[in-house]
C-alpha positions as a Markdown table, in Angstrom:
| # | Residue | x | y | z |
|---|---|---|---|---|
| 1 | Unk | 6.7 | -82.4 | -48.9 |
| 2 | Unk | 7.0 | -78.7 | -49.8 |
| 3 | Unk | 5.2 | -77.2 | -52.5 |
| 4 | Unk | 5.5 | -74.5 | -54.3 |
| 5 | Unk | 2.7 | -71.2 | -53.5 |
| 6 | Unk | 0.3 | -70.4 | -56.8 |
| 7 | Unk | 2.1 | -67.3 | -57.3 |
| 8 | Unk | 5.6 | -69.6 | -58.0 |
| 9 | Unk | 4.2 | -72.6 | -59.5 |
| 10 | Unk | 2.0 | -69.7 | -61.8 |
| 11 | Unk | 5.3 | -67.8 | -62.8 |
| 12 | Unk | 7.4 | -71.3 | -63.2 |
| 13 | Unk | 4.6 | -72.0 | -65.7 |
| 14 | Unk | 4.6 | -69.1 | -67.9 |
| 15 | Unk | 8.4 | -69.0 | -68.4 |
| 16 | Unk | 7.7 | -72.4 | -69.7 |
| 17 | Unk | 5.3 | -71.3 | -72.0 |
| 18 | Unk | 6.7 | -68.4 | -73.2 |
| 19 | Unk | 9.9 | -70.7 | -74.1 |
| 20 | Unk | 7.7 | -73.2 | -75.4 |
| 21 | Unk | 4.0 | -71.4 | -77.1 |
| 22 | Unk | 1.4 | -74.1 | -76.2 |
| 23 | Unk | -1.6 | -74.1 | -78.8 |
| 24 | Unk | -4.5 | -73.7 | -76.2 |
| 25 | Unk | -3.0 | -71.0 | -74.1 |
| 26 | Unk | -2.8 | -68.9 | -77.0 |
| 27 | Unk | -6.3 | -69.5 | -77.8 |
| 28 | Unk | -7.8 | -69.0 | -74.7 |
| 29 | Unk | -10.1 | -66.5 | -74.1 |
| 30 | Unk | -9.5 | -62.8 | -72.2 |
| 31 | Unk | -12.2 | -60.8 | -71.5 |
| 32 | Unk | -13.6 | -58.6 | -68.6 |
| 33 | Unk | -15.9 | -57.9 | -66.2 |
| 34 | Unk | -18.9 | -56.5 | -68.1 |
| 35 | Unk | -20.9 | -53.8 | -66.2 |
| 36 | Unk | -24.5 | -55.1 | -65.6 |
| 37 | Unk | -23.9 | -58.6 | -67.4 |
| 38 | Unk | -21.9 | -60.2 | -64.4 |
| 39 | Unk | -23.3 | -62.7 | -61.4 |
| 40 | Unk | -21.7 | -64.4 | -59.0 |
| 41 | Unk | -22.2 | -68.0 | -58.0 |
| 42 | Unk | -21.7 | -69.5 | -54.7 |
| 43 | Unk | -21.7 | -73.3 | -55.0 |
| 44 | Unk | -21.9 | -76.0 | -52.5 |
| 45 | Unk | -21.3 | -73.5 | -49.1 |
| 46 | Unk | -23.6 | -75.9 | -47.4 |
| 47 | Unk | -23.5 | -77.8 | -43.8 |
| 48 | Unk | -23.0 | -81.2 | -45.8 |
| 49 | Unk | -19.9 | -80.1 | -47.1 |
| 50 | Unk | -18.1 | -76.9 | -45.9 |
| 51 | Unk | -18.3 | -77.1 | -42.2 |
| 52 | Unk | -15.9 | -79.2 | -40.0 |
| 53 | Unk | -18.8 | -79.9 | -37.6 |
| 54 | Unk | -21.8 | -81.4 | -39.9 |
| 55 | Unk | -22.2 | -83.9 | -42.9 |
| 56 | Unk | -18.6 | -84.5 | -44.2 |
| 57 | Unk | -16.6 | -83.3 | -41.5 |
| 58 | Unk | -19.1 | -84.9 | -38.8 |
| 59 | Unk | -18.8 | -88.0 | -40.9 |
| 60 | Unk | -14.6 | -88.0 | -40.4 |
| 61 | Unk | -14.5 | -87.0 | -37.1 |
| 62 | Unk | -16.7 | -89.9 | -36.5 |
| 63 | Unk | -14.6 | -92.6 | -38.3 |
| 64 | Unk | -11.5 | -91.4 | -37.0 |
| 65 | Unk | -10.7 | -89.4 | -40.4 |
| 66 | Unk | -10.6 | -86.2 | -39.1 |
| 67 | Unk | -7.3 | -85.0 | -40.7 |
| 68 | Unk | -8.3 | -85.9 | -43.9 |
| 69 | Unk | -10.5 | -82.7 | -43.7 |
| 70 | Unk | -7.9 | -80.2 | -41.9 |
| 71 | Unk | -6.6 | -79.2 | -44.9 |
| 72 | Unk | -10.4 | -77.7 | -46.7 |
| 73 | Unk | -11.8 | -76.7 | -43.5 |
| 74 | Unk | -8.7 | -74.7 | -42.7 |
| 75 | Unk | -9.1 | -73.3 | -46.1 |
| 76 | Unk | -12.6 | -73.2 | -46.0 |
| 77 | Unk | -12.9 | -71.1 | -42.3 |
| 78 | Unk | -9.8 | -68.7 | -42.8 |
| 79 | Unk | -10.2 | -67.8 | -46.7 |
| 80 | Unk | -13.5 | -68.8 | -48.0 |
| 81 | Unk | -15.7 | -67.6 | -46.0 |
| 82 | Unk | -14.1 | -64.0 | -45.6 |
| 83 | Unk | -13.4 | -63.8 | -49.4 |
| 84 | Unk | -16.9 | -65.2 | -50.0 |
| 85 | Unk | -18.8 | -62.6 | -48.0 |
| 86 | Unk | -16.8 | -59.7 | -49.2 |
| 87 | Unk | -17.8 | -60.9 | -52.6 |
| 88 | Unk | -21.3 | -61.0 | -51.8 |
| 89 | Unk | -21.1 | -57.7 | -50.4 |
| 90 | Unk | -18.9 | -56.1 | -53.6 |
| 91 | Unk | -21.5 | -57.6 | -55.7 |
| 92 | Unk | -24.9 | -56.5 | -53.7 |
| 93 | Unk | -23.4 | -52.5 | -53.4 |
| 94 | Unk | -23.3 | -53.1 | -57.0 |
| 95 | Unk | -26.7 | -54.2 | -57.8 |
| 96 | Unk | -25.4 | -57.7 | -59.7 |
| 97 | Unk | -26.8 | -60.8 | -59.2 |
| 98 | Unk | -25.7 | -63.2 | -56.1 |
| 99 | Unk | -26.9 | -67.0 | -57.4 |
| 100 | Unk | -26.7 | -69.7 | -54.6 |
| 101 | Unk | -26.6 | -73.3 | -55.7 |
| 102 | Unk | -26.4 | -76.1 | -53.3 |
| 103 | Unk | -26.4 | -80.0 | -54.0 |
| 104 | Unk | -28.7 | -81.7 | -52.3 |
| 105 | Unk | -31.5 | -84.4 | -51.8 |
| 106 | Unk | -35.7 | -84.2 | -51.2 |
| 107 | Unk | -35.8 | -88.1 | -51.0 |
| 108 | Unk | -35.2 | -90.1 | -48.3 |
| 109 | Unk | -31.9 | -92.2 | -49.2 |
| 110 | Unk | -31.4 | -89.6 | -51.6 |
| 111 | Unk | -32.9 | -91.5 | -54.3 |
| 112 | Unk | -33.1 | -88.0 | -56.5 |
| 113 | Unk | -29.9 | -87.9 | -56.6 |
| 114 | Unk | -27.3 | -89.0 | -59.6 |
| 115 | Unk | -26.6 | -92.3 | -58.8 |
| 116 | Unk | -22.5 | -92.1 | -58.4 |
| 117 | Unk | -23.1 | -89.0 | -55.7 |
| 118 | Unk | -26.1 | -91.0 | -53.5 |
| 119 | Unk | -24.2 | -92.9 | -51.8 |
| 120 | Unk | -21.8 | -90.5 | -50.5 |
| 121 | Unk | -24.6 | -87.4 | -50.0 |
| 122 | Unk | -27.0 | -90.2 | -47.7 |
| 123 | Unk | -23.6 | -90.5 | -45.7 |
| 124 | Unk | -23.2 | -86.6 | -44.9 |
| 125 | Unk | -27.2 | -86.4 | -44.6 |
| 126 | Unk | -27.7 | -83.8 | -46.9 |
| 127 | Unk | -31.7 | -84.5 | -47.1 |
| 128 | Unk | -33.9 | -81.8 | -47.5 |
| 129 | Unk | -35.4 | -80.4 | -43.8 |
| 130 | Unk | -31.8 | -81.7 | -42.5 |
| 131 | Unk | -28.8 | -79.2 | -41.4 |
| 132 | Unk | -26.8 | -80.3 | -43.6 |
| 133 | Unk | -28.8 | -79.2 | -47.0 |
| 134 | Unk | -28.9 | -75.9 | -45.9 |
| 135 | Unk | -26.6 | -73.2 | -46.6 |
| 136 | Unk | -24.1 | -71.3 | -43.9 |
| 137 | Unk | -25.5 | -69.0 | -41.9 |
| 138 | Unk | -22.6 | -66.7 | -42.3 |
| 139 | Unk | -23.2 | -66.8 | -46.2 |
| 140 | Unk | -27.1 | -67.1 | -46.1 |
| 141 | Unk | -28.6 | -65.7 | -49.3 |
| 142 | Unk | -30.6 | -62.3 | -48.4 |
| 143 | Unk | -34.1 | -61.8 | -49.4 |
| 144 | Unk | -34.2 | -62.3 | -53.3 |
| 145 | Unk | -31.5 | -63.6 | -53.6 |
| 146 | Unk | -32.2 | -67.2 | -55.7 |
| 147 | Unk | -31.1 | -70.6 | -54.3 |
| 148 | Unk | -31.0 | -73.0 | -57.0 |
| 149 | Unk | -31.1 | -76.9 | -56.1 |
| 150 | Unk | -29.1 | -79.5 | -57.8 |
| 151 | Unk | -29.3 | -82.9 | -58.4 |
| 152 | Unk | -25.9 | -83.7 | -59.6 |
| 153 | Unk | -22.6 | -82.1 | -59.5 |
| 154 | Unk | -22.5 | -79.5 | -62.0 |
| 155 | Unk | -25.7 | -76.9 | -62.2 |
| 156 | Unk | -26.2 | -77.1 | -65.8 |
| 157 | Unk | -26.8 | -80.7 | -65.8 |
| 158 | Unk | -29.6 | -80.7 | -63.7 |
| 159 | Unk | -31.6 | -77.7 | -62.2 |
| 160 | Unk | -32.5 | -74.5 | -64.4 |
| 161 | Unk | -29.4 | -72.5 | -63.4 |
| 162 | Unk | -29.3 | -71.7 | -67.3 |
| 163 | Unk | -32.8 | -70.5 | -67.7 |
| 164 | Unk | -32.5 | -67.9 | -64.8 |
| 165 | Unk | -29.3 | -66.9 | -66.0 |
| 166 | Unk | -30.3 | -66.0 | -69.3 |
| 167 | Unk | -33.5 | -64.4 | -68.1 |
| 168 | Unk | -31.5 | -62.0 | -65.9 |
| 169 | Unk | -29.5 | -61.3 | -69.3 |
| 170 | Unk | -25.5 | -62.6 | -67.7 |
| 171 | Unk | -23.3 | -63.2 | -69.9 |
| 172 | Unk | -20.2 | -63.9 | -67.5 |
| 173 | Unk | -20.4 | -65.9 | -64.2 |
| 174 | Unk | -17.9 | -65.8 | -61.3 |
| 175 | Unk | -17.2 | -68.3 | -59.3 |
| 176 | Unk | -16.9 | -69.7 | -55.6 |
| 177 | Unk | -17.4 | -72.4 | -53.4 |
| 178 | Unk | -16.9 | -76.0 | -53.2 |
| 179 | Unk | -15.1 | -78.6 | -54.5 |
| 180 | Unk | -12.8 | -76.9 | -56.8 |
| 181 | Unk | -12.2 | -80.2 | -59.0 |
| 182 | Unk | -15.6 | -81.2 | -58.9 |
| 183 | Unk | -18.3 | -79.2 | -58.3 |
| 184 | Unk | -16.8 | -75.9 | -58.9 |
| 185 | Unk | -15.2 | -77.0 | -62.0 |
| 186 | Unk | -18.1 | -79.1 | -63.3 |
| 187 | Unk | -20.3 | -76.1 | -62.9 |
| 188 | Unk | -17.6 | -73.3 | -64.6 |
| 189 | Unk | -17.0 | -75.2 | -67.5 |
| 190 | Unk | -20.5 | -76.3 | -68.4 |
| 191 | Unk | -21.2 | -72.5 | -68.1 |
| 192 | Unk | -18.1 | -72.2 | -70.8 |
| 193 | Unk | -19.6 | -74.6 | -72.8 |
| 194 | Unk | -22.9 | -73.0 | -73.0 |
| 195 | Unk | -21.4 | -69.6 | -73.9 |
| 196 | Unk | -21.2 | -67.9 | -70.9 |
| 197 | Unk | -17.5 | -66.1 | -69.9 |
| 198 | Unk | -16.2 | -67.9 | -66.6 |
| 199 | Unk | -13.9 | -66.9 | -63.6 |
| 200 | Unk | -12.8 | -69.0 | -60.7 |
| 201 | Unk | -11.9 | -67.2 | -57.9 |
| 202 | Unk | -8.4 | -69.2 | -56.8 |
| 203 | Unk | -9.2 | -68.0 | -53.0 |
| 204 | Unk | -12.3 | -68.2 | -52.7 |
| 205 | Unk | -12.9 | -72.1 | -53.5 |
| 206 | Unk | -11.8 | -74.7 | -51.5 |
| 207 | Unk | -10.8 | -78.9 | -52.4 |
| 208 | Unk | -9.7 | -81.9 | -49.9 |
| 209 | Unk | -5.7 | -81.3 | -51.4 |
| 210 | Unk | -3.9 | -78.7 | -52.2 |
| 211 | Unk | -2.4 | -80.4 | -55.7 |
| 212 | Unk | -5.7 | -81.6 | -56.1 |
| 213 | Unk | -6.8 | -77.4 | -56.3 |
| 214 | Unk | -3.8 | -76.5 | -58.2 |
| 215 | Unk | -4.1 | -78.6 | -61.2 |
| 216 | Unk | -7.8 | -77.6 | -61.8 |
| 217 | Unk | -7.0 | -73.9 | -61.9 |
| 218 | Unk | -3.7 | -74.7 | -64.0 |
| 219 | Unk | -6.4 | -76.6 | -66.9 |
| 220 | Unk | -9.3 | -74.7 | -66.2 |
| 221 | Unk | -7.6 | -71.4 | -67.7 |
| 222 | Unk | -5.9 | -72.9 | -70.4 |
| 223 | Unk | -8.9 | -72.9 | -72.5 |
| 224 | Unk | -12.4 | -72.8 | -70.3 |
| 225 | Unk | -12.0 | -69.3 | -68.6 |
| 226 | Unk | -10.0 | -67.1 | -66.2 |
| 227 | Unk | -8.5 | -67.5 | -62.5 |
| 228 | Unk | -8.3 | -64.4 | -60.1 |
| 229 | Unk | -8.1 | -63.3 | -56.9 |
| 230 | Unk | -10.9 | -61.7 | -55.1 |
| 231 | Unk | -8.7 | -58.8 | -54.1 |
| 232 | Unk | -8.4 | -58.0 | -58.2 |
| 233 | Unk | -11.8 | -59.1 | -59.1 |
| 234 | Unk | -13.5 | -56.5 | -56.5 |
| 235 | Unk | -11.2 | -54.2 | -57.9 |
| 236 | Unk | -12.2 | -55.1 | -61.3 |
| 237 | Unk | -15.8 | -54.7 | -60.1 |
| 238 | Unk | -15.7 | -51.6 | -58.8 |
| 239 | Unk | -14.1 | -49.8 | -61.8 |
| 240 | Unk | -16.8 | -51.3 | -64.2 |
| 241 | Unk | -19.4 | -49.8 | -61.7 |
């Protein structure tokens, strides 16, 4: 079935709501980048869940499931990783904060983790010592750099993602990673909640459908933050620095 590309399905919205005002979209919050007070977060670029070859996309392959994961390791290989490291390399010429938060277990049968997620993280082996808990090479944090560890899917909810945040004085968190409806989202509006400004980076974030990715960006900027490219976001960057 053919769907329509972000760019259409974006503009198809806002003739809609400039016909029709809708309460929360002219409530919602616009801000920008502010020089010094801005961090990015990389969420979840692990072995258990972003590569086709280990943990989830091991797990497929091995059930006969593979195709269920073409569509987010395509994604994951040919945008997110690109747009992720140059990111991380926008953000380190800068001298901003690069945060690295992964999901993962130090028990055996994951017993640390939330109970609804244990299940499924014992099946991808994301243990800590394993492959799987550890983060891409490609995208491995540089000396420094803090890797926070979660025990559930969004940060705030269980690791001290706040504390350091605050400590380094951020104010407004962008974000990448995966899974845009869950973690990702999770994450970014539990930061909105606790005050900070958030920004998802559209292609830089990766889910198992494409609908599925669509309709969290389309409610997570009607009231919880902003959506961007990373092409305008470096940009953004570099003029505040």
């Amino acid at each position: 079935m053919h769907r329509p590309d972000r760019a259409t399905h974006l503009k198809d919205y806002e003739a809609m709501r400039d016909a029709s005002p809708d309460a929360v979209g002219e409530h919602t919050l616009a801000f920008k980048l502010e020089p010094e007070r801005t961090a990015l977060v990389v969420i979840d670029m692990q072995y258990a869940s972003a590569c086709r070859d280990t943990g989830l996309g091991r797990w497929l392959a091995e059930n006969g499931r593979s195709e269920e994961g073409a569509y987010r390791f395509d994604r994951i290989e040919q945008l997110l990783v690109p747009n992720i490291t140059r990111l991380l390399n926008a953000f380190r010429a800068a001298g901003l904060p690069c945060v690295f938060v992964r999901l993962g277990a130090q028990m055996a049968g994951c017993r640390d983790l939330i109970p609804h997620i244990r299940e499924l993280e014992t099946a991808f082996g994301n243990v800590s010592g394993e492959r799987e808990y550890e983060i891409l090479d490609s995208l491995a944090p540089e000396a420094g750099e803090p890797v926070i560890t979660k025990l559930s899917a969004s940060a705030f909810t269980s690791s001290g993602i706040d504390a350091l945040l605050r400590n380094l004085g951020v104010a407004t968190l962008v974000f990448t990673g995966v899974s845009t409806s869950q973690c990702v989202d999770l994450t970014a509006r539990d930061a909105a909640d606790h005050g900070y400004r958030s920004v998802i980076i559209e292609d830089a974030v990766a889910e198992d459908r494409p609908e599925w990715h669509e309709a969290t960006l389309e409610q997570f900027e009607r009231l919880f933050g902003r959506v961007a490219a990373s092409d305008a976001l470096i940009q953004e960057l570099a003029e505040i620095a």
